[in-house]
N, C-alpha and C positions, 0 to 999 in steps of 0.2 A: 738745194740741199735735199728736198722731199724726194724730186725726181732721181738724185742718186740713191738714198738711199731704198727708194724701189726697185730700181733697177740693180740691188746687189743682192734686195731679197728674191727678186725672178731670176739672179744668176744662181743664187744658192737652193730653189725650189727647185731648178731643172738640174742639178747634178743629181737628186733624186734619183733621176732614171738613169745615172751612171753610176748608183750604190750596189754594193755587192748582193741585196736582196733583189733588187732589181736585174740582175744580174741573175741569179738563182734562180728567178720564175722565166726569162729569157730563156736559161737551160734546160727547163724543165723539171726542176726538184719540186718534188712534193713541200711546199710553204708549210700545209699543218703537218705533214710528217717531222718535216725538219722541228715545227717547235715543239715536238712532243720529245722528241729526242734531247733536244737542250735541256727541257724543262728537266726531263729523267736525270740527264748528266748535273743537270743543277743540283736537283736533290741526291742524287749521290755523294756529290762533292759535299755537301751542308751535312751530311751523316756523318762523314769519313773527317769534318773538322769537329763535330762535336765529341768524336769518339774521343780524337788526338788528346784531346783537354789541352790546346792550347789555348790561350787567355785570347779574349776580343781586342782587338787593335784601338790604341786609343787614340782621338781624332788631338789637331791640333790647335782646329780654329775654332770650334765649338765644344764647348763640356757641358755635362749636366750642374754643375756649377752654376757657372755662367747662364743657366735656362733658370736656375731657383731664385737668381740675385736680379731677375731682368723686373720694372717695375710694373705696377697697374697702368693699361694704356698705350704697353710697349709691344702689343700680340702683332702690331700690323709692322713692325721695324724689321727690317732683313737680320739675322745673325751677321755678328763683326767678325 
């Protein structure tokens, strides 16, 4: 059992080097150009939704509810 699941996590370690980043320094793209750019396109985006005044999306499987009701001693428990 141990040895398969090693040998799924070396199968899923080495597609790394066939991820599209990997792929991207293979080509030659500038890495920190490229995340300067994201990062710019990120905040752009986060300006252009605060302007909208559309309302924040509310989640399904965790609320802030559900975070007030949670008891003493439950900080180490996964969210349901």
């Amino acid at each position: 059992m141990l040895s398969e699941q090693i040998e799924h996590h070396v199968h899923e370690e080495e597609k790394l080097a066939e991820g599209i980043f990997s792929q991207a320094q293979a080509a030659g793209i500038d890495m920190d150009e490229l995340g300067d750019r994201l990062m710019a396109r990120k905040e752009a985006i986060l300006r252009e939704y605060k302007k909208s005044g559309i309302p924040a999306p509310e989640t399904r499987t965790f609320t802030r509810s559900h975070a007030r009701t949670r008891r003493a001693g439950d900080e180490n428990e996964a969210p349901v």
